[in-house]
C-alpha positions as semicolon CSV with decimal commas, in nm:
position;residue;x (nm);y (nm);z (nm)
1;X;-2,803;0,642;-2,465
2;X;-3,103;0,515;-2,312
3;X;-3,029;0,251;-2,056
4;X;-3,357;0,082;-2,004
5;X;-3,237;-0,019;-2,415
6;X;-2,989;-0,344;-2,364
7;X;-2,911;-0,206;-2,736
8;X;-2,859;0,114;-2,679
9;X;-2,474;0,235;-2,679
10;X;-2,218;0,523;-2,517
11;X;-2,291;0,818;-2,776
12;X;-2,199;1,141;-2,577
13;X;-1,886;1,012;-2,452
14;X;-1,633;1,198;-2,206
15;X;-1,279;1,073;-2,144
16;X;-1,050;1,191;-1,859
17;X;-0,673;1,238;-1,930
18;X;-0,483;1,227;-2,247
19;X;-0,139;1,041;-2,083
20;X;0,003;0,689;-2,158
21;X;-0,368;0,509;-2,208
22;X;-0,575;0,767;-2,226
23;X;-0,441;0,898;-2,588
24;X;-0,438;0,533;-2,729
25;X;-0,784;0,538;-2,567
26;X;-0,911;0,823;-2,749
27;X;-0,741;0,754;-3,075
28;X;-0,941;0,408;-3,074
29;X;-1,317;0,557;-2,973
30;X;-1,284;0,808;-3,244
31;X;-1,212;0,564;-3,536
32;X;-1,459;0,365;-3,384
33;X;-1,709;0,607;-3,292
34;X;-1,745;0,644;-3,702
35;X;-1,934;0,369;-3,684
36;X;-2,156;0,422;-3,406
37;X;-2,475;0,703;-3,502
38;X;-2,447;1,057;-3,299
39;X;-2,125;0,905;-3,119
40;X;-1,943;1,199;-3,002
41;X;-1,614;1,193;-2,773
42;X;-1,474;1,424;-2,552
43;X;-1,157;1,508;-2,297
44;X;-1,070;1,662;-2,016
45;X;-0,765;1,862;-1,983
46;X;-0,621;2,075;-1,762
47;X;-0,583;2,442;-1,936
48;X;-0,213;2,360;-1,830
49;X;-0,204;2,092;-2,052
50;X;-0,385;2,209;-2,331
51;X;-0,154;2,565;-2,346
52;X;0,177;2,383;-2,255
53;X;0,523;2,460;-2,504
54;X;0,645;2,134;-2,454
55;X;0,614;1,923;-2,789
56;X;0,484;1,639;-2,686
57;X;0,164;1,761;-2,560
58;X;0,155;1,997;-2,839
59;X;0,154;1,699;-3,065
60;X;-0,148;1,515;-2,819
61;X;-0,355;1,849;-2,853
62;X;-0,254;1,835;-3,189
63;X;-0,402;1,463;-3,288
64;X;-0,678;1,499;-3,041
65;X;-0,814;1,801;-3,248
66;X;-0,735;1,617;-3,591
67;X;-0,936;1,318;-3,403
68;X;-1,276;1,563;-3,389
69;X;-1,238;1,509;-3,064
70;X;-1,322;1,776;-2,800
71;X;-1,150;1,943;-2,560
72;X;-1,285;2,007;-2,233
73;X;-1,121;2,200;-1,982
74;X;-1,150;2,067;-1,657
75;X;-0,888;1,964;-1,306
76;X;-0,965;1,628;-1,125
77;X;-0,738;1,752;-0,868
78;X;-0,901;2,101;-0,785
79;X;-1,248;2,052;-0,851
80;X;-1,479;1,965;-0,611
81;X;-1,713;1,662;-0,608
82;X;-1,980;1,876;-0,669
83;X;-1,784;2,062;-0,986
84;X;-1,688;1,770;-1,137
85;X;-2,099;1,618;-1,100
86;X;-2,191;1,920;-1,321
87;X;-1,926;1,877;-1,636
88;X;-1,971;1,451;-1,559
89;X;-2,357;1,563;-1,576
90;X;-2,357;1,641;-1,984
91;X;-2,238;1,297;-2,149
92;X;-2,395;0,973;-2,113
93;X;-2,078;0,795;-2,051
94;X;-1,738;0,889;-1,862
95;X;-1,454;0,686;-1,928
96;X;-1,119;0,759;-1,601
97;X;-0,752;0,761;-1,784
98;X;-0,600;0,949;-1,547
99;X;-0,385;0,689;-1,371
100;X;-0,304;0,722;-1,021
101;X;-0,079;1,081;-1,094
102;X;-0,361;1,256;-0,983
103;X;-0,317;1,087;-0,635
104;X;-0,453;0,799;-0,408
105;X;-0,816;0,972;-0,329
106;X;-0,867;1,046;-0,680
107;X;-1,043;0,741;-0,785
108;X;-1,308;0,779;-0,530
109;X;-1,356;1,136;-0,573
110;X;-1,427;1,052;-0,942
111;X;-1,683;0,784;-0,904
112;X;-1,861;1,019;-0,659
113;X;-1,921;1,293;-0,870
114;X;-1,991;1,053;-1,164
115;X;-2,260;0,917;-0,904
116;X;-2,404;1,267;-0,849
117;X;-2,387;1,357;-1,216
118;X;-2,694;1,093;-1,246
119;X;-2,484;0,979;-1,564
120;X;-2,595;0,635;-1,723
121;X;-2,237;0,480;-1,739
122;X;-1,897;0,471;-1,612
123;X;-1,592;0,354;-1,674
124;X;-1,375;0,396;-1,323
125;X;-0,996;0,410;-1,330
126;X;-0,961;0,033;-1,284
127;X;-0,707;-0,074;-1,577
128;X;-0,473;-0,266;-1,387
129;X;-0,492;-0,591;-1,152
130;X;-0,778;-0,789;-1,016
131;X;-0,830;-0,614;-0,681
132;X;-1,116;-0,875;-0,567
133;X;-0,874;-1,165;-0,559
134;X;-0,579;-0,931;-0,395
135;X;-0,739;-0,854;-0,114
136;X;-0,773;-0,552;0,177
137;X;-0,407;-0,490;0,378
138;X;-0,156;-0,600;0,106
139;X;0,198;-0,389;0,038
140;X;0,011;-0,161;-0,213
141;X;-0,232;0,063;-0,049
142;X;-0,376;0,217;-0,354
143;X;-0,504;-0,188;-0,398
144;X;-0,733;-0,063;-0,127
145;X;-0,840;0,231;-0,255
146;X;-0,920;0,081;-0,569
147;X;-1,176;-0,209;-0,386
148;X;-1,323;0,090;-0,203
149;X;-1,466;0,215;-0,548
150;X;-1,550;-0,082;-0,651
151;X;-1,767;-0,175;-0,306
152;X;-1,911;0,209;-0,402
153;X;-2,010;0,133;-0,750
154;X;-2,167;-0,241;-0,633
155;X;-2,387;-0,078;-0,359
156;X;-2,632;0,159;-0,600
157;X;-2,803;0,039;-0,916
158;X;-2,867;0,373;-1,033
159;X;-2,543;0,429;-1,260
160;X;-2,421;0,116;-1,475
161;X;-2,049;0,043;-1,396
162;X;-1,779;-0,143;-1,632
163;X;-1,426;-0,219;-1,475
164;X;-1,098;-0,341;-1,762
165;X;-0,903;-0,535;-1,607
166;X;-0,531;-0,550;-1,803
167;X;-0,282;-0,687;-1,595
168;X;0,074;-0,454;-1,593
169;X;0,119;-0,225;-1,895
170;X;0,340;-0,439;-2,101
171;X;0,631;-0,180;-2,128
172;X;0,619;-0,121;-1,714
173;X;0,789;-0,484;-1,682
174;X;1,080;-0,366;-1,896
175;X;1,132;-0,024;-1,694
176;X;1,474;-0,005;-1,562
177;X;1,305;0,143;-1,194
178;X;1,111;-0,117;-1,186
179;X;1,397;-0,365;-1,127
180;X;1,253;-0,678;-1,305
181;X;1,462;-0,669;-1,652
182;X;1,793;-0,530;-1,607
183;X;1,903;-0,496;-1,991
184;X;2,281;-0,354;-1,912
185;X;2,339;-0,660;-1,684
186;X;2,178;-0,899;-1,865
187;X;1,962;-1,018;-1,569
188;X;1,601;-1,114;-1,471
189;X;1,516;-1,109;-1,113
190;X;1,178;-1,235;-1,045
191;X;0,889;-1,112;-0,858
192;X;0,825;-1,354;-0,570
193;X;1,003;-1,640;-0,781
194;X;1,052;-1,716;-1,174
195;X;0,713;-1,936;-1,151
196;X;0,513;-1,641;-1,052
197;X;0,311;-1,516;-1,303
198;X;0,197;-1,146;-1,451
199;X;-0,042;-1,069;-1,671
200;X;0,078;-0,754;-1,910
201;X;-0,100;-0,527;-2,191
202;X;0,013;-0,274;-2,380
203;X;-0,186;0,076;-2,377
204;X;-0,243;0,058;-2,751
205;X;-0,408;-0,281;-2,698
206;X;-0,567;-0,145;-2,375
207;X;-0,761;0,119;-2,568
208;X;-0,857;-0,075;-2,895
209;X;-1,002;-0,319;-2,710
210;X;-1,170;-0,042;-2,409
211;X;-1,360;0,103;-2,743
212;X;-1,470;-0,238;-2,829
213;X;-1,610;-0,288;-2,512
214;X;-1,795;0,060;-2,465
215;X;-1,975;0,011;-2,838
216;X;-2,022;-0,407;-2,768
217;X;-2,373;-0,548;-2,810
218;X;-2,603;-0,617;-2,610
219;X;-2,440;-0,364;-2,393
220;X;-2,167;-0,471;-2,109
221;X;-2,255;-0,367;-1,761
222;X;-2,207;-0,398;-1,366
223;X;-1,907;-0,682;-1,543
224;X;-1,532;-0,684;-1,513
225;X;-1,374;-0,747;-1,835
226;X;-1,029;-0,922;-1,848
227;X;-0,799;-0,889;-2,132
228;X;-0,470;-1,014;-2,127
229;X;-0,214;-0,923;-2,424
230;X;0,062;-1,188;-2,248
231;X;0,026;-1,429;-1,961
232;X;0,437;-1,502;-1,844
233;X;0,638;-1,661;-1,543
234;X;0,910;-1,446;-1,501
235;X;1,119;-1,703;-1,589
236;X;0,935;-1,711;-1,932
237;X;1,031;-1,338;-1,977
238;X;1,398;-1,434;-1,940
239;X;1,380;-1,686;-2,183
240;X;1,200;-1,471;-2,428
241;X;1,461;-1,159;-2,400
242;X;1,714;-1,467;-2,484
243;X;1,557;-1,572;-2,778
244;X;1,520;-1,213;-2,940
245;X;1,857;-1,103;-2,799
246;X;2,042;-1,389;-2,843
247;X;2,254;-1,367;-2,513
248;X;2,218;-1,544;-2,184
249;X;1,998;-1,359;-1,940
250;X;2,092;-1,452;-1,540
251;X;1,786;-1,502;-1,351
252;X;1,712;-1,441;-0,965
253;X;1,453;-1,402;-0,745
254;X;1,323;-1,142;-0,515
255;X;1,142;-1,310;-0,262
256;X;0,831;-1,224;-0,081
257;X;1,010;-1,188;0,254
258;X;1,307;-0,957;0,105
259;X;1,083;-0,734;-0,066
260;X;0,873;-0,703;0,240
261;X;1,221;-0,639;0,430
262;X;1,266;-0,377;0,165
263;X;0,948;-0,212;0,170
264;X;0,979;-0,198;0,547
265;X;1,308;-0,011;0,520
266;X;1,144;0,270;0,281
267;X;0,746;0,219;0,315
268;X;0,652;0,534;0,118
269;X;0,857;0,403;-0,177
270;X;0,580;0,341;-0,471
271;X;0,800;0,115;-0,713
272;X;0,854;-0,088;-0,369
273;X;0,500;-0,129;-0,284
274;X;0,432;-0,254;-0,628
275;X;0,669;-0,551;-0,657
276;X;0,616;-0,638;-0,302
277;X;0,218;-0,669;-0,453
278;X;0,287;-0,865;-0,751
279;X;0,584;-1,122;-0,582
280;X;0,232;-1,223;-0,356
281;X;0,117;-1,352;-0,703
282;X;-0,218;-1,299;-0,603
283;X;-0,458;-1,124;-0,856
284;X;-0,170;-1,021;-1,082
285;X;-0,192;-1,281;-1,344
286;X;-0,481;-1,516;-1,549
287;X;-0,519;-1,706;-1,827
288;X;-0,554;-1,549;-2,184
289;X;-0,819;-1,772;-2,270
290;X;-1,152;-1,645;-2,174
291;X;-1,051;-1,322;-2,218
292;X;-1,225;-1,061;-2,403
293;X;-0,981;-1,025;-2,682
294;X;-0,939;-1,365;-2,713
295;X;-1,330;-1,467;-2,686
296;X;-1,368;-1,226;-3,001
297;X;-1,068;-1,291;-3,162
298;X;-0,895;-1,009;-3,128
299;X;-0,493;-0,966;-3,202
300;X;-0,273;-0,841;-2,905
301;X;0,064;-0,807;-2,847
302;X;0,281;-1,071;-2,672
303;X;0,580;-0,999;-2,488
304;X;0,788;-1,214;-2,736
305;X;0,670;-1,013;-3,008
306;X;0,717;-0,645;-2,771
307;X;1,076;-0,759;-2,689
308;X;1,102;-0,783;-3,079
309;X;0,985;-0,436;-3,169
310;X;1,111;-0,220;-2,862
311;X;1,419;-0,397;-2,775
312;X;1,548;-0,636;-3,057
313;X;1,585;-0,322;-3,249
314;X;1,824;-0,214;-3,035
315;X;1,674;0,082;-2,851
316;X;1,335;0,090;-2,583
317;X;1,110;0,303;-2,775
């Protein structure tokens, strides 16, 4: 890629982590990378990973090798800056998938090694909420973490940055832990109250869509891109789960306040800090429309249409 070239595109591409968006990631820059000349792509894995018995990464090393894609062994964790600067250092573009499991100081570590790799382009671990309109000091700390790469990648003009902003995986909303949807009780309890809004994707859209905007033309840079497979009041999702279920869904709401009072009680708890973050209603929710998938006309999924496939069916996939 040669970045003085507003035509030029991501050909020696390196993703990190193969988990819940990074394989839907992957899948989608490989059938698109068939289009793009001397596009190559790339993961890093843990050796762990890569030599585990359990079947269901056996089945991810599996596709990813059927993909063409390869493997690259690597730990965010245990690396150094320094380490990481040196495998970042031979691709022209490095893509973070690897969620927050590899821990709050993660993120940063990763954008300063791709900053000392003197790579072209990144693509930091940003798939989630708009963390510029949420604000320093709010119930999720990891918000803050997140606008500390971000103020990072902003300062230099030496390495081209592109953040994805999705909103909530789609299928997170529907998690039992997460407290929003309870399915055996028939209930909806809202985040803040039933007119807040959320904006959800799922991963499979996440990644179609990522590879559309690593390959786009002229190329995107220093730009956050929102997609949005579903903008909903939580009051919305209750009437959707009605529709497809065809039962009467209750519907309450967690207030602000109580899940402040809640947090307070058990301040390390992560699923706490969350819906304390999105009952604020701050950041956590826009409009479809202006979006990238829907400014190039793009099909997504909607929650009426997820409800219909994962839970209409009878079972949560």
């Amino acid at each position: 890629m040669n970045p003085s070239d507003p035509n030029a595109t991501s050909q020696n591409i390196l993703v990190l982590g193969a988990g819940e968006l990074g394989m839907p990631v992957l899948r989608n820059l490989a059938r698109r990378a068939t289009r793009v000349d001397g596009a190559k792509i790339s993961v890093l894995l843990r050796a762990s990973a890569v030599e585990s018995f359990e079947p269901a990464k056996q089945r991810d090393v599996a596709e990813i090798r059927d993909l063409g894609i390869e493997i690259v062994l690597g730990d965010l964790v245990k690396s150094s800056i320094d380490e990481l600067a040196v495998v970042f250092a031979r691709y022209d573009t490095v893509i973070g998938c690897a969620g927050y499991a590899a821990g709050i100081n993660t993120p940063m570590k990763l954008a300063r090694a791709a900053l000392l790799s003197g790579i072209p382009r990144y693509f930091p671990w940003q798939f989630g909420v708009d963390f510029d309109v949420i604000g320093r000091g709010g119930p999720q700390d990891i918000f803050d973490a997140q606008l500390d790469v971000r103020e990072l990648l902003r300062s230099q003009d030496n390495m081209e940055w592109v953040v994805i902003s999705t909103g909530m995986f789609m299928s997170y909303l529907f998690e039992p832990e997460f407290g929003v949807v309870d399915l055996q009780n028939h209930a909806v309890h809202g985040l803040g109250s039933l007119d807040t809004a959320v904006t959800l994707t799922t991963p499979d859209d996440i990644g179609a869509l990522t590879a559309e905007v690593v390959f786009a033309q002229p190329r995107i840079r220093n730009e956050i891109v929102f997609l949005a497979g579903d903008t909903v009041t939580y009051g919305e999702v209750a009437d959707k789960l009605q529709a497809a279920l065809g039962h009467p869904f209750s519907r309450s709401e967690w207030t602000e306040k109580y899940l402040m009072d809640e947090l307070a009680r058990d301040p390390q708890n992560m699923m706490r800090k969350y819906r304390a973050a999105f009952a604020q209603g701050r950041g956590v929710a826009w409009d479809k429309s202006g979006t990238f998938n829907q400014r190039h006309a793009i099909a997504v999924t909607d929650v009426s249409s997820w409800i219909q496939s994962n839970l209409a069916t009878g079972h949560l996939h």
